[in-house]
Structure formats: structure tokens, C-alpha cells
N, CA, C and O atoms as a Maestro MAE file, in Angstrom:
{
 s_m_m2io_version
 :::
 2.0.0
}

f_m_ct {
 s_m_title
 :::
 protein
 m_atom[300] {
  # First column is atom index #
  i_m_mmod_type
  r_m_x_coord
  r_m_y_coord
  r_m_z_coord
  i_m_residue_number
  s_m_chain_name
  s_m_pdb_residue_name
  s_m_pdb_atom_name
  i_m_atomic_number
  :::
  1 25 -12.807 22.506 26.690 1 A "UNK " " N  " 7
  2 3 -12.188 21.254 26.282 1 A "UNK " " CA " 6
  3 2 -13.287 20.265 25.902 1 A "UNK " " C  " 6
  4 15 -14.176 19.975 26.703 1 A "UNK " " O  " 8
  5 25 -13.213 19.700 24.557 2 A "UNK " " N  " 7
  6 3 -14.265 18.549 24.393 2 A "UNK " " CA " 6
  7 2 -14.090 17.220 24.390 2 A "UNK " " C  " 6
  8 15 -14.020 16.747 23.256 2 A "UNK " " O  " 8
  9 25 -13.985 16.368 25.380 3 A "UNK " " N  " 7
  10 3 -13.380 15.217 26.348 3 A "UNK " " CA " 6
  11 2 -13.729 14.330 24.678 3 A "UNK " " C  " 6
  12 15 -12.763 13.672 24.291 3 A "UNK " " O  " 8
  13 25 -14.763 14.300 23.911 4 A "UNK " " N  " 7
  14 3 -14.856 13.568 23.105 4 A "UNK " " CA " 6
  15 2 -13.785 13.635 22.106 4 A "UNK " " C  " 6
  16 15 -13.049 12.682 21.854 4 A "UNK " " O  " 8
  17 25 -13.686 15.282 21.300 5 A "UNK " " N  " 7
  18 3 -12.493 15.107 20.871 5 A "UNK " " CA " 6
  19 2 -11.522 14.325 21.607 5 A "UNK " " C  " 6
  20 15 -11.276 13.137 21.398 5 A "UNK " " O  " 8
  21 25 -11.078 14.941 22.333 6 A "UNK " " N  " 7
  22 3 -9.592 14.106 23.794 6 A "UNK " " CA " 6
  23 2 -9.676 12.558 23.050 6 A "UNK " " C  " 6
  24 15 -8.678 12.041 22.549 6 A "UNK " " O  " 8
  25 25 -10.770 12.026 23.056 7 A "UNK " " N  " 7
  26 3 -10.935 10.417 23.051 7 A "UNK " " CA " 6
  27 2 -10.589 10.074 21.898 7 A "UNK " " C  " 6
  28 15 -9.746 9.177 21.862 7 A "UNK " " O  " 8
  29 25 -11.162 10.719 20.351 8 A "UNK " " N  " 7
  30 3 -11.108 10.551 19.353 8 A "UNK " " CA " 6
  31 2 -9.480 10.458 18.708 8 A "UNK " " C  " 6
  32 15 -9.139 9.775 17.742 8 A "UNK " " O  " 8
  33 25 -8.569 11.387 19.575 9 A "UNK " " N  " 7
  34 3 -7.144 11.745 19.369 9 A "UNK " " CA " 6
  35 2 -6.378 10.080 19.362 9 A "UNK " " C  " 6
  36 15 -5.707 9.571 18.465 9 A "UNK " " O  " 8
  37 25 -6.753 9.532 20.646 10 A "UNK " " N  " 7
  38 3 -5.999 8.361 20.869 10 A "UNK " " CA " 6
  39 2 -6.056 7.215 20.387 10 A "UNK " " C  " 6
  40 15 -5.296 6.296 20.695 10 A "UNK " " O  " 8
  41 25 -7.349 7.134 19.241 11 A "UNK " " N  " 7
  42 3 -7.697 5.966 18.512 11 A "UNK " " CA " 6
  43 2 -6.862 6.142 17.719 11 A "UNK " " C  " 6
  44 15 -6.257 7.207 17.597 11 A "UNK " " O  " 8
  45 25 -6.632 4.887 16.874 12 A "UNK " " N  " 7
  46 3 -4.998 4.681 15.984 12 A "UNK " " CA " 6
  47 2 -6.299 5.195 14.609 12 A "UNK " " C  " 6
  48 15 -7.523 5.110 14.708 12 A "UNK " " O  " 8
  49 25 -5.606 5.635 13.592 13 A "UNK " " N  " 7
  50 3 -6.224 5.873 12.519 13 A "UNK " " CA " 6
  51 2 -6.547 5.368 11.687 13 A "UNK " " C  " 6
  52 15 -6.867 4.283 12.172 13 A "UNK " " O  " 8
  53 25 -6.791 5.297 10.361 14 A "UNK " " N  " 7
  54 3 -7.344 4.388 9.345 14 A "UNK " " CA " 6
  55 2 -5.818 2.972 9.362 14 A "UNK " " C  " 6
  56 15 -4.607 3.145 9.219 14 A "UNK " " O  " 8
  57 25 -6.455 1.947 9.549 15 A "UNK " " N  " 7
  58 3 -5.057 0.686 9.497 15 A "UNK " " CA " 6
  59 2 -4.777 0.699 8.042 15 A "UNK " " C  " 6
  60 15 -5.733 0.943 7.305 15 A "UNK " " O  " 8
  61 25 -3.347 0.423 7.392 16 A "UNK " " N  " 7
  62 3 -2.899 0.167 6.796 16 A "UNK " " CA " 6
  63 2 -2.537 -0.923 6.695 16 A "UNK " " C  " 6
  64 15 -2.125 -1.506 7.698 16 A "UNK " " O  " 8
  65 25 -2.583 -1.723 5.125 17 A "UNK " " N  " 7
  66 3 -2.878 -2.910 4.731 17 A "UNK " " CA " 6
  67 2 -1.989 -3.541 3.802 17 A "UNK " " C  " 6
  68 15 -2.439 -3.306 2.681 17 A "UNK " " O  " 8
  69 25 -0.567 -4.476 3.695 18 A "UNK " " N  " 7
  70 3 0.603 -4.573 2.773 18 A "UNK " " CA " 6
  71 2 -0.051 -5.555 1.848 18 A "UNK " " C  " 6
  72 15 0.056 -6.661 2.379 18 A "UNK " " O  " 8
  73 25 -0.757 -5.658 0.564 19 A "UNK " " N  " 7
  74 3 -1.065 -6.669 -0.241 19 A "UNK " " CA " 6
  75 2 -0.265 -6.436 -1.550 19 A "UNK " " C  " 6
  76 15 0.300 -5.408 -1.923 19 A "UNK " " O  " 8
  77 25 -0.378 -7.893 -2.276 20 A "UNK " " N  " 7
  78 3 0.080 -8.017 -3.372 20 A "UNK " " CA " 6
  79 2 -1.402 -7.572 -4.846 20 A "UNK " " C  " 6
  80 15 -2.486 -8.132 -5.007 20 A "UNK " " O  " 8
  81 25 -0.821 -6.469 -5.590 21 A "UNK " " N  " 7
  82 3 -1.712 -6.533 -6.620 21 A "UNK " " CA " 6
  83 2 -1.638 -7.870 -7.713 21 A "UNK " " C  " 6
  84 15 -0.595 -8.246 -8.248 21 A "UNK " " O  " 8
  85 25 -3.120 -8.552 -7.933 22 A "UNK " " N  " 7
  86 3 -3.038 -9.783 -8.718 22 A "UNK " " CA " 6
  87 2 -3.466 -9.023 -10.076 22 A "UNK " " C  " 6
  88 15 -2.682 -8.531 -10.889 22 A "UNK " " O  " 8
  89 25 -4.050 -9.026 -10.107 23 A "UNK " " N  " 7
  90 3 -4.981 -8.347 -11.183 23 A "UNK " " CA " 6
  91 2 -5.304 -6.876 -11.825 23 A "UNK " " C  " 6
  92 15 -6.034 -6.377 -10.968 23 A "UNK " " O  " 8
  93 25 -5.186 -6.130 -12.639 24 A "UNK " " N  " 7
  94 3 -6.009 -4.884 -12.739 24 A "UNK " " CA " 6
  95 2 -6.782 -4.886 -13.642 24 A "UNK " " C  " 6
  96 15 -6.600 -5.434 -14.728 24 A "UNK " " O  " 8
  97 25 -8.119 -4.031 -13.168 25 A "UNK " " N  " 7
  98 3 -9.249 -3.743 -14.255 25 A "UNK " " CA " 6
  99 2 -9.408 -2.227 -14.182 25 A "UNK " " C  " 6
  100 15 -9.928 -1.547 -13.298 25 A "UNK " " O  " 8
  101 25 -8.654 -1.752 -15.681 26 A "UNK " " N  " 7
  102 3 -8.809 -0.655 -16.010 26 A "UNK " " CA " 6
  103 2 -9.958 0.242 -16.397 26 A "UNK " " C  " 6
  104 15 -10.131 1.454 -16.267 26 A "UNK " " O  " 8
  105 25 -10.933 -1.048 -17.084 27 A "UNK " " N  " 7
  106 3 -12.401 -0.618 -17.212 27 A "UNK " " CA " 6
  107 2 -12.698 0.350 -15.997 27 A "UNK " " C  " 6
  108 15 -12.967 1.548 -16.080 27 A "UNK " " O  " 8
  109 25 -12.554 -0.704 -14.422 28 A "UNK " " N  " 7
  110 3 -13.678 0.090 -13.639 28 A "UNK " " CA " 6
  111 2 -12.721 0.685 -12.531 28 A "UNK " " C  " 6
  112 15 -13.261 1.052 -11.487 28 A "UNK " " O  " 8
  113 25 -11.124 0.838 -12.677 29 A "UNK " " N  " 7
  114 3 -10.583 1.087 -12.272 29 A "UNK " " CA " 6
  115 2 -10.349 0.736 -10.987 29 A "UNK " " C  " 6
  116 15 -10.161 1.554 -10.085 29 A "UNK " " O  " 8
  117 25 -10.350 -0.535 -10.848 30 A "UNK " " N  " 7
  118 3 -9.957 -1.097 -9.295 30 A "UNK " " CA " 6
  119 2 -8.889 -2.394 -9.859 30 A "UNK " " C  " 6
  120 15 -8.710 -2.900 -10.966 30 A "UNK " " O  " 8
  121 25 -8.374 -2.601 -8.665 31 A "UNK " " N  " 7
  122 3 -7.354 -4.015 -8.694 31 A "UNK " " CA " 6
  123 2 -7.917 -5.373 -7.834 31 A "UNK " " C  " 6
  124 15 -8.492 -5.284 -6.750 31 A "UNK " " O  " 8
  125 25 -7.671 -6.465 -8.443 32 A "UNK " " N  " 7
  126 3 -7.641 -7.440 -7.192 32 A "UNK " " CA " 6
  127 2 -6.584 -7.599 -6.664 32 A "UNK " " C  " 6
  128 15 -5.480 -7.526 -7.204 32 A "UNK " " O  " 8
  129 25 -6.835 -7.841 -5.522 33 A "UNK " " N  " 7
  130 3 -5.628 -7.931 -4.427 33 A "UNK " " CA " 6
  131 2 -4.803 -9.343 -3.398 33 A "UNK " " C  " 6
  132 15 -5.585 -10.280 -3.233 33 A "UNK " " O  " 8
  133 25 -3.841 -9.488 -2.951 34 A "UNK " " N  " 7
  134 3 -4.014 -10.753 -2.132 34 A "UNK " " CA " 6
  135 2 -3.183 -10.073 -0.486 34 A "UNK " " C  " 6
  136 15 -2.332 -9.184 -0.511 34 A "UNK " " O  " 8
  137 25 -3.547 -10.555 0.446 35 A "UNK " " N  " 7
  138 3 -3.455 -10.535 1.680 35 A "UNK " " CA " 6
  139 2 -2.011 -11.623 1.831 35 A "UNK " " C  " 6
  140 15 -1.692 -12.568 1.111 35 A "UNK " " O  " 8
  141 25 -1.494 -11.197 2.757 36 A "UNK " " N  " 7
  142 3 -0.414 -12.469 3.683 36 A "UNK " " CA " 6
  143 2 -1.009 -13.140 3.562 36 A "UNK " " C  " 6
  144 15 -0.616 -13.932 2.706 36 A "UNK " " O  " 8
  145 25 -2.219 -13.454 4.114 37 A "UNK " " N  " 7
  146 3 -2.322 -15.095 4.600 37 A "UNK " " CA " 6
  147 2 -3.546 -15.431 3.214 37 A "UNK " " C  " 6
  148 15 -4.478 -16.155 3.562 37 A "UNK " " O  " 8
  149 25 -3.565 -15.008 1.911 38 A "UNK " " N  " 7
  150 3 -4.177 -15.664 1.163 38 A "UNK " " CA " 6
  151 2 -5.226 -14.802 0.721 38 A "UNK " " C  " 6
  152 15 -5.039 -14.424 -0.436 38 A "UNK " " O  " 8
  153 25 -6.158 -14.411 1.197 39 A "UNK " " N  " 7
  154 3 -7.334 -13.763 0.803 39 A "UNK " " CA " 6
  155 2 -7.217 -13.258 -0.323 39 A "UNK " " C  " 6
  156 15 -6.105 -13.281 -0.849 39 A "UNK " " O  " 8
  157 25 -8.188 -12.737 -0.919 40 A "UNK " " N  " 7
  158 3 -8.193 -12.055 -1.737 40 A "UNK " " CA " 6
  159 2 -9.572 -11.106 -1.792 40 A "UNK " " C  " 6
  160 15 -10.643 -11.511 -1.340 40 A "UNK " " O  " 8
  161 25 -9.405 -9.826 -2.388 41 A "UNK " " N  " 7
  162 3 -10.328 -8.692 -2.087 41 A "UNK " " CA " 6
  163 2 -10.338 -8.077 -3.750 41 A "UNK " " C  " 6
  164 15 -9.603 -8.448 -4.665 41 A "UNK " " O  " 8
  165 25 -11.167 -7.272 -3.783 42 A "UNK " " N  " 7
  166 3 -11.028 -6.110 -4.794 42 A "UNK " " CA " 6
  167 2 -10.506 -4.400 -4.141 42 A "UNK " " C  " 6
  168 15 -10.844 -3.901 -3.068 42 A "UNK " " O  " 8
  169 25 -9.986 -4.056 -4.756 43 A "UNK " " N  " 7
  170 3 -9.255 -2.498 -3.910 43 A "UNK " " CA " 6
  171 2 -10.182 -1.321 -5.354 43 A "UNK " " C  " 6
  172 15 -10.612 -1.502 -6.494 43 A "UNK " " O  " 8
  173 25 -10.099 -0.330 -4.514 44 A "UNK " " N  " 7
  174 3 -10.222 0.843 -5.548 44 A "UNK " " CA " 6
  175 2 -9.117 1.031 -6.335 44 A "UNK " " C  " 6
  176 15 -8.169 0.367 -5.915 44 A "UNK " " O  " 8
  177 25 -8.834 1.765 -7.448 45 A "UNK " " N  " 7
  178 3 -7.394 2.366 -7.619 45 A "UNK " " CA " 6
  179 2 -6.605 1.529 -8.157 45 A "UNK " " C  " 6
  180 15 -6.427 0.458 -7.577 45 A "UNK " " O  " 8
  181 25 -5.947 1.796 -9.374 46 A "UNK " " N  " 7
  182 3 -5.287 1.283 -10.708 46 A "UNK " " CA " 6
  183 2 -3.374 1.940 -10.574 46 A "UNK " " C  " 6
  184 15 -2.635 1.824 -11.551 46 A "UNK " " O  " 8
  185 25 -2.954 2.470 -9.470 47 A "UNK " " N  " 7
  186 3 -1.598 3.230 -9.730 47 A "UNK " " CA " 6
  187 2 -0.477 1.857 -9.584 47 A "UNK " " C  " 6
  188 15 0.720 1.972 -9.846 47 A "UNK " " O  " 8
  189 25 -1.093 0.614 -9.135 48 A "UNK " " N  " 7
  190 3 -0.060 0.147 -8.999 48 A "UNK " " CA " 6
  191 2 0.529 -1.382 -9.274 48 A "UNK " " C  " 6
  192 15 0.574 -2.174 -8.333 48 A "UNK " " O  " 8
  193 25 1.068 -1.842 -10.868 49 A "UNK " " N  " 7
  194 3 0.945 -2.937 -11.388 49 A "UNK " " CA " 6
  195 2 1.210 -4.005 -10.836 49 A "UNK " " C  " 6
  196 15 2.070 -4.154 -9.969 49 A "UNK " " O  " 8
  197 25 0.328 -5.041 -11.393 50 A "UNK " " N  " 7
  198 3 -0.065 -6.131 -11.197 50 A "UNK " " CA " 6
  199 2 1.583 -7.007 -10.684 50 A "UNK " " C  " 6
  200 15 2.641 -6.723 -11.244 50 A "UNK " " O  " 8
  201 25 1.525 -7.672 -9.970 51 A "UNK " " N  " 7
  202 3 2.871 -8.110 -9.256 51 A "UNK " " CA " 6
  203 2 3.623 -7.748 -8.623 51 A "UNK " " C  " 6
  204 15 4.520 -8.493 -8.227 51 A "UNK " " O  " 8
  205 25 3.532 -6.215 -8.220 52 A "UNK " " N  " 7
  206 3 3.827 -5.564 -7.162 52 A "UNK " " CA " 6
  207 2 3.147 -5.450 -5.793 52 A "UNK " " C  " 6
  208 15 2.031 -5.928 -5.589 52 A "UNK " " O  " 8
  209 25 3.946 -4.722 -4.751 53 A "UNK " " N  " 7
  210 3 3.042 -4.781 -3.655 53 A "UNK " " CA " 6
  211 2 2.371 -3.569 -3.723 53 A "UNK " " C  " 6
  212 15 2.810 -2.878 -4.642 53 A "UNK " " O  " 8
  213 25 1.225 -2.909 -2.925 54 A "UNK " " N  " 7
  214 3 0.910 -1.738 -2.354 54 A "UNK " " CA " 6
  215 2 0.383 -1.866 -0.815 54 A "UNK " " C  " 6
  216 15 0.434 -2.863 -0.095 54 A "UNK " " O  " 8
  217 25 -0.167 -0.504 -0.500 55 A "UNK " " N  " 7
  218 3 -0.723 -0.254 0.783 55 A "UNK " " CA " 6
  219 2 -1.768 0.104 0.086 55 A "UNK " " C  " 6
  220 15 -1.803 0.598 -1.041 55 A "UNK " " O  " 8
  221 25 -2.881 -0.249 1.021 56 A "UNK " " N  " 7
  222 3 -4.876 -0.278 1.279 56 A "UNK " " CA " 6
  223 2 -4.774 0.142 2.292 56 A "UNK " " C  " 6
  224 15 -4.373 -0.438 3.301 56 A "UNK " " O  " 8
  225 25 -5.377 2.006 2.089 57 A "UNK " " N  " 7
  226 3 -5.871 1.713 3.531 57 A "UNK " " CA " 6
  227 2 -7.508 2.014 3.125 57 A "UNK " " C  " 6
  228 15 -7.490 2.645 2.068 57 A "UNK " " O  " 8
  229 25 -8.565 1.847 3.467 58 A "UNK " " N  " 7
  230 3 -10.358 1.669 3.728 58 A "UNK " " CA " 6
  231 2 -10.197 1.691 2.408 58 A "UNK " " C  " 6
  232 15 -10.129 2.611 1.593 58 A "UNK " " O  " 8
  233 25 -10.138 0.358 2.313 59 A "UNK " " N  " 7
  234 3 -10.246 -0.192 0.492 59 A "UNK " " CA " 6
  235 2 -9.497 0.688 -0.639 59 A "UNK " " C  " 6
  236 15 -10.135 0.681 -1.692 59 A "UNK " " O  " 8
  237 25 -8.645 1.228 -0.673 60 A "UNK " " N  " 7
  238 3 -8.315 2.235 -1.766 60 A "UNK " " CA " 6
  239 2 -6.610 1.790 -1.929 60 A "UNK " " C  " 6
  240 15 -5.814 1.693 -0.995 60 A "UNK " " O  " 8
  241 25 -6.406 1.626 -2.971 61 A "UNK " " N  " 7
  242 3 -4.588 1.475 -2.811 61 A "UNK " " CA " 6
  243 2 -4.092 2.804 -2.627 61 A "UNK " " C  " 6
  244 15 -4.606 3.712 -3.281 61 A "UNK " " O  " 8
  245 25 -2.988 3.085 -1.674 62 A "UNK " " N  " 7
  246 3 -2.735 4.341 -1.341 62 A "UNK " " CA " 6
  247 2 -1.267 4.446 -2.303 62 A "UNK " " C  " 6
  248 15 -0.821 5.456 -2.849 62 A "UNK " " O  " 8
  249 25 -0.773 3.242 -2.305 63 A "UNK " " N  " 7
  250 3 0.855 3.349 -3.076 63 A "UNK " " CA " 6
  251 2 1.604 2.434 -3.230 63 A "UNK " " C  " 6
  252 15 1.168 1.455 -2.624 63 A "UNK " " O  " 8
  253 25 2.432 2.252 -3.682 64 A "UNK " " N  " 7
  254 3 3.513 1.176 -4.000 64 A "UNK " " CA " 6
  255 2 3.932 1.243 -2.437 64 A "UNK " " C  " 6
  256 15 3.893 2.224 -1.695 64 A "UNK " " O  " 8
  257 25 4.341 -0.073 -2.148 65 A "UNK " " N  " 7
  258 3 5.227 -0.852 -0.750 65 A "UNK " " CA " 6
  259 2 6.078 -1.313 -1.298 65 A "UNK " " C  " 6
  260 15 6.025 -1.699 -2.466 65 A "UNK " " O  " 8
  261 25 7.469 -1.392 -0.240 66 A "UNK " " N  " 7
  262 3 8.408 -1.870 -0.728 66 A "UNK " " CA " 6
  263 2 8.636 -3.131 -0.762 66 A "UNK " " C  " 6
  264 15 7.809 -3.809 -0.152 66 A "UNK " " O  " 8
  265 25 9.507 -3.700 -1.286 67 A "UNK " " N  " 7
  266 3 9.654 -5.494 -1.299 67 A "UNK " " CA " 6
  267 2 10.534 -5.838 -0.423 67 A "UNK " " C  " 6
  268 15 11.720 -6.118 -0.600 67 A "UNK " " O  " 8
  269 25 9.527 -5.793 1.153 68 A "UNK " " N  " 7
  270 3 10.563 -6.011 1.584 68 A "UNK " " CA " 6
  271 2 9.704 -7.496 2.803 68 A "UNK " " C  " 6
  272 15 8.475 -7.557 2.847 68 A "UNK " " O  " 8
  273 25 10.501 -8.414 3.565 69 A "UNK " " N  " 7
  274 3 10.429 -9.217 4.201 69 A "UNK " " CA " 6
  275 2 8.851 -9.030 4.683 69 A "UNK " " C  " 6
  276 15 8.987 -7.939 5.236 69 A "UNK " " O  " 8
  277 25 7.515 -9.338 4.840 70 A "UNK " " N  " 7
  278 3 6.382 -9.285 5.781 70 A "UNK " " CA " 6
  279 2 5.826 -10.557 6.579 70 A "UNK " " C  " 6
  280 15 5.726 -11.691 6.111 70 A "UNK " " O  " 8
  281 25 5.432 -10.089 8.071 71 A "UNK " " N  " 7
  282 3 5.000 -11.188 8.737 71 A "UNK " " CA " 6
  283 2 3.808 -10.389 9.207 71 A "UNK " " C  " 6
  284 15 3.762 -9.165 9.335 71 A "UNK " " O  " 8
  285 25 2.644 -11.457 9.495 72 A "UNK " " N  " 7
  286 3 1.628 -11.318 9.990 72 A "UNK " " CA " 6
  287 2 1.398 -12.027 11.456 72 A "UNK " " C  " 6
  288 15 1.440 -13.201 11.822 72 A "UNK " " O  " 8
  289 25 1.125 -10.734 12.155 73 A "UNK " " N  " 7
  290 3 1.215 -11.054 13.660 73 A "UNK " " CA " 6
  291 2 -0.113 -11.161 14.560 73 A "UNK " " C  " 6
  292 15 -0.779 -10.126 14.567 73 A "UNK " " O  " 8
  293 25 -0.517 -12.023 15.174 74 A "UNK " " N  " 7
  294 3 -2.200 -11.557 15.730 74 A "UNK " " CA " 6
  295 2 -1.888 -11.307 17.585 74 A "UNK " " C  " 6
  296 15 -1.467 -12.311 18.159 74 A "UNK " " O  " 8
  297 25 -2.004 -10.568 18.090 75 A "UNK " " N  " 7
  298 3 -2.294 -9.985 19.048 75 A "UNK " " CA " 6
  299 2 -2.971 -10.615 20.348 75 A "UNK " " C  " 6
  300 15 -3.237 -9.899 21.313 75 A "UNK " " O  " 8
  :::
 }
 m_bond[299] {
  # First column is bond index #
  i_m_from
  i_m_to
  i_m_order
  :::
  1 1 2 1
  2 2 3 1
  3 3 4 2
  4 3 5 1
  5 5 6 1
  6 6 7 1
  7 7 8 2
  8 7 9 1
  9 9 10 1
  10 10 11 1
  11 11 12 2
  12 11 13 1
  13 13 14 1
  14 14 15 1
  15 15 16 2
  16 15 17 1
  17 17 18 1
  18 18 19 1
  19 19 20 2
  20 19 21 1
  21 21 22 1
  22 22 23 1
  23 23 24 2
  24 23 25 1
  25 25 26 1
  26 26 27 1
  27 27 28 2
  28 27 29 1
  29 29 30 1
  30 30 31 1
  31 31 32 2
  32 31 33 1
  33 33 34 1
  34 34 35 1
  35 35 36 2
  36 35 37 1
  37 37 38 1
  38 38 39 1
  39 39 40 2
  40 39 41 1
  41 41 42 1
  42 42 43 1
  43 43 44 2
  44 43 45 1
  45 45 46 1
  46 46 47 1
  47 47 48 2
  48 47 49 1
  49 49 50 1
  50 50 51 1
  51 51 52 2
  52 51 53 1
  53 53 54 1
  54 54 55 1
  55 55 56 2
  56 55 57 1
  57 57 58 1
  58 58 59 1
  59 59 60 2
  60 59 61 1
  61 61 62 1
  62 62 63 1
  63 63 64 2
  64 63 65 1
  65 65 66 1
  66 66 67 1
  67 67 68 2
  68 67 69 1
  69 69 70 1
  70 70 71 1
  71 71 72 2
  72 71 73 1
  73 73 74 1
  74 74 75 1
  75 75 76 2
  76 75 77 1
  77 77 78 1
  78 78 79 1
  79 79 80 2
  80 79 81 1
  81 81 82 1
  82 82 83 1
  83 83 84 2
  84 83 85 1
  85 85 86 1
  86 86 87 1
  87 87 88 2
  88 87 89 1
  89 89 90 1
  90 90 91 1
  91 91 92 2
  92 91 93 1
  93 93 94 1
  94 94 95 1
  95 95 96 2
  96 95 97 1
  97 97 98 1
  98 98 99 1
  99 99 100 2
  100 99 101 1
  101 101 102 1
  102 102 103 1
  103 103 104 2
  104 103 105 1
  105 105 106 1
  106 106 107 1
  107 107 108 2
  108 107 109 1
  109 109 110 1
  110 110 111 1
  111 111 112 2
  112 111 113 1
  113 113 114 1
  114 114 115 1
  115 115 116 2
  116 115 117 1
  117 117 118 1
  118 118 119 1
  119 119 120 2
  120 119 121 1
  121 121 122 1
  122 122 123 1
  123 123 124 2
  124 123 125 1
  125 125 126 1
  126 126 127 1
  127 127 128 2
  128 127 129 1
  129 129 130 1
  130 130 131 1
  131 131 132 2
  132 131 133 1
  133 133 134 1
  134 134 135 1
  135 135 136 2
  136 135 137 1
  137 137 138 1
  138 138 139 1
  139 139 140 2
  140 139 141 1
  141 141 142 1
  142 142 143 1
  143 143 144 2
  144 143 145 1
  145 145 146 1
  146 146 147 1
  147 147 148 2
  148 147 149 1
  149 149 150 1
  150 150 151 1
  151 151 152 2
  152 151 153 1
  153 153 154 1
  154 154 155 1
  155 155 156 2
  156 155 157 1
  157 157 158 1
  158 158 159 1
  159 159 160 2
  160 159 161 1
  161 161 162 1
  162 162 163 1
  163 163 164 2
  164 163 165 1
  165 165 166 1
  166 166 167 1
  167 167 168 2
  168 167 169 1
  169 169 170 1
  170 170 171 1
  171 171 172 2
  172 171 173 1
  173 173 174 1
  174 174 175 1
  175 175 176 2
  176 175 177 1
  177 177 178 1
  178 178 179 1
  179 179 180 2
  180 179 181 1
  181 181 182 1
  182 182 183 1
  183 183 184 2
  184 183 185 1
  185 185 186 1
  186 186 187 1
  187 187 188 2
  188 187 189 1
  189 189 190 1
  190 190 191 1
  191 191 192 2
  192 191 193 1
  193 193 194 1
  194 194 195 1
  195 195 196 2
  196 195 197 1
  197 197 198 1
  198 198 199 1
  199 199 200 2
  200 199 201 1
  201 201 202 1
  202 202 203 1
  203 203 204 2
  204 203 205 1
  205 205 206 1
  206 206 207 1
  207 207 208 2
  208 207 209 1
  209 209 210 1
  210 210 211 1
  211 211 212 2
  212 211 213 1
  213 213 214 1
  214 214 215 1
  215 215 216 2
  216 215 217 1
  217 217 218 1
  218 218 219 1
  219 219 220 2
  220 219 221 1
  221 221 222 1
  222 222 223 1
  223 223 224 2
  224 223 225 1
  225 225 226 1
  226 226 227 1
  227 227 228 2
  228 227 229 1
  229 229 230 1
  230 230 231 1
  231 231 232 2
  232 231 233 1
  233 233 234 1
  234 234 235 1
  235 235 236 2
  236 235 237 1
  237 237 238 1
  238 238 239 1
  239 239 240 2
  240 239 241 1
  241 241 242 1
  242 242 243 1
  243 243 244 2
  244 243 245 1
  245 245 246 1
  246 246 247 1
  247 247 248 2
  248 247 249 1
  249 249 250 1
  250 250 251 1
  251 251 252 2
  252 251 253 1
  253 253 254 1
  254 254 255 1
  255 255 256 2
  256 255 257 1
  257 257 258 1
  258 258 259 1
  259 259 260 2
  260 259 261 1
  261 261 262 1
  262 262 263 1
  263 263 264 2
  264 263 265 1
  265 265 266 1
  266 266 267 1
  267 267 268 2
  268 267 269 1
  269 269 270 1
  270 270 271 1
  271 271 272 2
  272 271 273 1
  273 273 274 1
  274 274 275 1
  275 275 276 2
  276 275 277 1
  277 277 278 1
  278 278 279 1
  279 279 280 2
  280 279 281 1
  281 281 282 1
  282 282 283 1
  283 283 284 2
  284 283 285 1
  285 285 286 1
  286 286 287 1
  287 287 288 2
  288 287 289 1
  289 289 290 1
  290 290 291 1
  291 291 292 2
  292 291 293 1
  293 293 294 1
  294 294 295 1
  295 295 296 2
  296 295 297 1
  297 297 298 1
  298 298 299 1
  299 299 300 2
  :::
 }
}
């Protein structure tokens, strides 16, 4: 048994991230993005137009999100 694996199991995995796409640049194939509370980032990845939502997870848009109600909660 390798207790490290064991440990590695129970960490939550890459977080997933609900932003709005603002922008796309097809040139270099990334989007800008906006956060709940405002931010704004650059993402990898062009699949998903500008005014829609997606999911980021470790910078990359993974897919269209749905439009649906989001709150941001801090812990």
C-alpha cells in the first residue's frame, strides 16, 4: 500500500471555474474571460463564443456552462 498515493486520492481535483467569455482571439487561440466578481483573465481555447458562459479548469476552457443562476461563496 502507498500511504502517499492513499493521500493523493482525497485531494479534490483540478477546481472548476464558471466565467463569462468577453472576447476571442483566434490569432493565438485563447479567449478573455470574466469571473463573478469581475476579474478578468486570458483562458486557452477558442470553442466557446464570446457572450456565453464556459468552465476553466488550469486555465483552459473545458466547455460551454449553462445559463443558469451563479453565486460566489467564500468559505
Amino acid at each position: 500500500m502507498n500511504v502517499w498515493k492513499e493521500f493523493e486520492r482525497l485531494l479534490p481535483g483540478q477546481q472548476r471555474q464558471v466565467v463569462e467569455v468577453v472576447t476571442i482571439n483566434s490569432q493565438n487561440r485563447t479567449s478573455t474571460c470574466k469571473t463573478i466578481s469581475g476579474n478578468t483573465f486570458v483562458a486557452q481555447g477558442v470553442s466557446v463564443p464570446a457572450g456565453k458562459r464556459a468552465f476553466v479548469v488550469a486555465g483552459r476552457i473545458d466547455s460551454e456552462a449553462p445559463n443558469v443562476p451563479t453565486y460566489e461563496i467564500t468559505v
